[in-house]
VEXGURO-156619 format. One line per 10 residues: number of its first residue (from 1); their letters; for each residue x, y, z of C-alpha. Coordinates in nm, 4 decimals. Example, Ala and Ser with C-alpha at 12.3 -4.5 7.8 and 13.67 -1.06 7.14 Angstrom:
BEGIN
1 = as = 1.2300 -0.4500 0.7800; 1.3670 -0.1060 0.7140
//
This chain:
BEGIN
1 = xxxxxxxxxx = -4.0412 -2.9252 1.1254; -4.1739 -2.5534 1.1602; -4.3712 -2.4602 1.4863; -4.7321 -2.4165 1.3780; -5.0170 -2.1815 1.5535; -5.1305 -2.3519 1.8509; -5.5030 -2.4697 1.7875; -5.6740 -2.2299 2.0616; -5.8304 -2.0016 1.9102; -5.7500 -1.6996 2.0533
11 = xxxxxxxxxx = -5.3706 -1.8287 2.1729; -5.0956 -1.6525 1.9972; -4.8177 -1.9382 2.0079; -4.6990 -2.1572 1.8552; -4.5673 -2.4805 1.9378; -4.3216 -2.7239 1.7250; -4.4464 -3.0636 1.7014; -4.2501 -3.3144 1.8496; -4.3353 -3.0650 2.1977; -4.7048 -3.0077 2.1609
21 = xxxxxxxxxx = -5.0163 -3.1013 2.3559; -5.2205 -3.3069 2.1045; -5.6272 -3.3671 2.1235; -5.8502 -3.4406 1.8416; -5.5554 -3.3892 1.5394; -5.5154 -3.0819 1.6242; -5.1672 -2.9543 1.8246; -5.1964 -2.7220 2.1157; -4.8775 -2.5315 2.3119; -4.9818 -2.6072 2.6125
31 = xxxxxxxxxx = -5.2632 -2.8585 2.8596; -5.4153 -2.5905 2.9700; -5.5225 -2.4764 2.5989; -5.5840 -2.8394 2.4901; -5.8080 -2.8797 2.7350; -6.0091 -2.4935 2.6720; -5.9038 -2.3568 2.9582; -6.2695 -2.5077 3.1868; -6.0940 -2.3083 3.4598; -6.0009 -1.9932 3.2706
41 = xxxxxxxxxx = -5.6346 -2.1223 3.3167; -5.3146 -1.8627 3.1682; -5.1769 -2.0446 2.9605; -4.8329 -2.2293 3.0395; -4.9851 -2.2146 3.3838; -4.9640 -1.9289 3.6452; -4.5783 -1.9004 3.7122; -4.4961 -1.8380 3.2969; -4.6424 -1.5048 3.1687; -4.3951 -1.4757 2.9071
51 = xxxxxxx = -4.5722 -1.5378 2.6133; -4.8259 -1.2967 2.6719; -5.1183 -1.4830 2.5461; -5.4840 -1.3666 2.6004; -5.6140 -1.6904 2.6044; -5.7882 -1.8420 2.9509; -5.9018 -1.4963 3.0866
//
């Protein structure tokens, strides 16, 4: 299967499903977006800033 958006809203990857973070239906690319980022967490966690994402800050 394709990878589809992950489900944070303002995340910009996405994540194929048999490798996604799952809550509520709905697939996420990461824990720290599944869980909304409570600690303003990067997502992928601090030592991957590859993707680029402005999601947790």
């Amino acid at each position: 299967m394709a990878p589809t958006p992950c489900a944070c809203p303002s995340c910009t990857c996405a994540v194929s499903p048999g490798e996604a973070v799952v809550r509520n239906n709905l697939a996420y690319c990461c824990e720290a977006c599944a869980s909304g980022h409570p600690n303003h967490e990067p997502c992928h966690g601090a030592s991957s800033a590859a993707c680029g994402c402005p999601c947790g800050s």
